[in-house]
N, C-alpha and C positions, 0 to 999 in steps of 0.2 A: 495720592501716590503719583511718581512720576514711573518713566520705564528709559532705561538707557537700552536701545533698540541695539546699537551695535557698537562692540567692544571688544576687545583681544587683552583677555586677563592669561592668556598662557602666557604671553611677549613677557620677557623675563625684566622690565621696569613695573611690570603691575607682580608679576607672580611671586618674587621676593617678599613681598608684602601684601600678601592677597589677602589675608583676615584683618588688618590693616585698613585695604582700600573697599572692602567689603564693610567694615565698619562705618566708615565716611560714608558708604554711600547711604545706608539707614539712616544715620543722622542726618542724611541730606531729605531726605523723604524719599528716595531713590528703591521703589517698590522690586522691582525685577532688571536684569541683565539679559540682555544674549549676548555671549560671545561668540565670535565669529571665525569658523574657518578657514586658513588660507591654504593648508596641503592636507589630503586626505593619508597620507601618512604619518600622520600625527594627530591623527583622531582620539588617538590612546590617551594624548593631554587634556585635549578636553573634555573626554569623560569622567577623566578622574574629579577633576572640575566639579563639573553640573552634578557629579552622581554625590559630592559632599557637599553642595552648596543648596536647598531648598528653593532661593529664586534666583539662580541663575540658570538658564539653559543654552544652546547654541546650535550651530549651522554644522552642515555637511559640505565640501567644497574642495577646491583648486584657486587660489587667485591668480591672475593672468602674471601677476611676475613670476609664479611657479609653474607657469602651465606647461613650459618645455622641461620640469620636474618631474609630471605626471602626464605625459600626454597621449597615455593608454588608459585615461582612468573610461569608466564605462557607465551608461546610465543604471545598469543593472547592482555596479557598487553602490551607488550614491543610496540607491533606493533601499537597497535593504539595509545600508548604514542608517539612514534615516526611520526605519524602523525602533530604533532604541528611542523610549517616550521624549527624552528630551532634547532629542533632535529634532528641531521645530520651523528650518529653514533650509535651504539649498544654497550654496555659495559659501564665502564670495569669489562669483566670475563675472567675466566681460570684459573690458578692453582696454590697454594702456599703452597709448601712444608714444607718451611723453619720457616715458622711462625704457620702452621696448626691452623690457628684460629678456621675454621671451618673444619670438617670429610671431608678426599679427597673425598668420595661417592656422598657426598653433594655438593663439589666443582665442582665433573665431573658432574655432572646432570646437575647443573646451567649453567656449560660451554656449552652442547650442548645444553638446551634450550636457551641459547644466538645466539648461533649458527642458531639454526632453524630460529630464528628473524631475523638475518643478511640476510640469506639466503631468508626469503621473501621478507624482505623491500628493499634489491640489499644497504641495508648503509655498511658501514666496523666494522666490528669487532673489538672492542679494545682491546687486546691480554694480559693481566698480565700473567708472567709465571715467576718463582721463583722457584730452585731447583727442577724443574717438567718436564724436558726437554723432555725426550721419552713420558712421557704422553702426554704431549701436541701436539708433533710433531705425536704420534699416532692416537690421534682422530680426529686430523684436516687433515690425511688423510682419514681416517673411512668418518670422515663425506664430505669432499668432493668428494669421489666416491658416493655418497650418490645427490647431488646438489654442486655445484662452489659456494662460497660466497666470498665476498670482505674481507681481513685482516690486520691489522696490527701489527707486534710484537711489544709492545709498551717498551720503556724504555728498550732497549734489554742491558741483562748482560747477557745472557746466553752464551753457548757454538756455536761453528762453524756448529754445524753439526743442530742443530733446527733453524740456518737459514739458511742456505741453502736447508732444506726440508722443511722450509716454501715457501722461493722463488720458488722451483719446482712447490706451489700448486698455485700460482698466486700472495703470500704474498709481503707486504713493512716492512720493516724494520727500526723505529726510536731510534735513537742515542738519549739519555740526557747529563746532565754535567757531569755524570760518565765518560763520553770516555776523559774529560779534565783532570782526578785525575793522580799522576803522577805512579800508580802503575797497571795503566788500561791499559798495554801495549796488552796482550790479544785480548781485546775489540776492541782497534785500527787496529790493525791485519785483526779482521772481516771487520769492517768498512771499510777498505780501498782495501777490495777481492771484496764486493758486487759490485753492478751494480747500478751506477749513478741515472737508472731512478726506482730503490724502496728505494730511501732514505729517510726518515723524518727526522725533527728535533726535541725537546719540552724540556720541561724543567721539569713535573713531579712536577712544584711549590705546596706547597711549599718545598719539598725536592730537593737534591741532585742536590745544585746549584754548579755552575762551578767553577773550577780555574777562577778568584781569588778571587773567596768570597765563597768557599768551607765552611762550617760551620755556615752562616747566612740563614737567610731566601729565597730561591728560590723565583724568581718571573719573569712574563714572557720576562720583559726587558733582562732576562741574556740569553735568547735563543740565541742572538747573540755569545755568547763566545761561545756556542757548536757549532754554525754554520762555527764558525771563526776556532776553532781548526779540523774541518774535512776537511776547506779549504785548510790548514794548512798540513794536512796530505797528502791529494790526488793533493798538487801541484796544484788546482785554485785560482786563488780569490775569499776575502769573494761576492765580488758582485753577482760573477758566480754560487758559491755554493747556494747564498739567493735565486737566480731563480731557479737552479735544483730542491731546497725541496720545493718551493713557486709549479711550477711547477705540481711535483708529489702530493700536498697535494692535487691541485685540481682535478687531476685527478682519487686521491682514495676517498675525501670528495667531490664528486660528487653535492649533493645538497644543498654546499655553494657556492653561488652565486657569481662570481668573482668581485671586485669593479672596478669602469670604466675606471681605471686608466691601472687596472693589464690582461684586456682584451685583447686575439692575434687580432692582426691587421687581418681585411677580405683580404686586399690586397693581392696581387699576387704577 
């Protein structure tokens, strides 16, 4: 089994055909989804979501291009949104430069009341960072001398050095189809320095699908081509590599519940 960590099946190119892209992803061996929140007022879609789909579950959030959308949202909503079982993350927040939808002021705010959320419910953080790198790598120091919370850098393009000072603070790091494009040599580079056990995988559907269907619709069946090209790079096979991130996913998404299959043996 693999797991498409993070995905947005509300976004109306996947939800058209959600049983559909739900089916593809089975026959991919694509075990579980999260989708991913970007306004908490529209949390309504996504539950309807997760509450009819068995393995998919998703996040509680603001993304920083909506953050001057919501920018009274409170740690006390997140928390008790995240109460519902299949609420199993916080985000996505954090920080986007490059598009500045919303005022960075507004963006940083959101981010640590994301943050505070993460930090009391113990779920992980889902990390957007976009041309923001010392910011972000700054307050997620700030705030974890502050309290530890669980992270992930999600869809990392960024530079070497905000992951590696994510890792220092306890973070994971997930790879998309970006790390397959062929001018993503960079990327690869990180990819293949980091440490086996903070890898994720996802695919960020519906964008930024992999070689070889760069320019179509993401969706979470292609999670296996980015599984396959980090296999591909660090010298395992793809079998090995689907367990390392299958692995790590559960060990940072915590409170999805593993299927009977994907269970460690008690045995000695």
């Amino acid at each position: 089994m693999i797991v498409d960590s993070h995905c947005h099946l509300d976004f109306p190119e996947l939800n058209a055909e959600l049983d559909a892209v739900l089916a593809r992803a089975r026959e991919a061996g694509v075990g579980l989804m999260v989708t991913i929140s970007t306004r908490v007022a529209r949390f309504h879609e996504l539950k309807a979501i997760v509450e009819a789909h068995d393995n998919v579950y998703c996040s509680i959030g603001t993304h920083p291009h909506n953050a001057a959308e919501e920018p009274d949202i409170t740690v006390d909503e997140l928390v008790e949104i995240s109460r519902h079982p299949k609420v199993v993350a916080i985000g996505e927040a954090g920080l986007d430069y490059h598009y500045d939808h919303s005022p960075r002021d507004i963006q940083k705010k959101s981010f640590r009341t994301h943050i505070a959320a993460a930090r009391e419910t113990g779920l992980p953080l889902v990390i957007h960072a976009r041309e923001a790198d010392a910011d972000v790598a700054r307050i997620l120091e700030e705030e974890t001398a502050e309290g530890a919370f669980p992270f992930v850098l999600h869809c990392f393009t960024s530079g070497a050095d905000l992951a590696h000072r994510g890792l220092a603070l306890g973070g994971y790091v997930s790879f998309s189809g970006v790390v397959t494009f062929k001018k993503a040599n960079e990327l690869r580079d990180i990819a293949l320095a980091l440490p086996y056990d903070r890898l994720l995988v996802e695919t960020d559907a519906p964008y930024l699908a992999p070689e070889p269907y760069r320019g179509q619709t993401n969706e979470p069946s292609f999670v296996v081509r980015t599984a396959a090209r980090l296999a591909e790079l660090r010298g395992v096979n793809e079998t090995e590599m689907g367990r390392l991130t299958t692995e790590n996913f559960f060990r940072l998404f915590k409170k999805v519940p593993r299927p009977a299959a994907e269970a460690p043996s008690s045995a000695a």
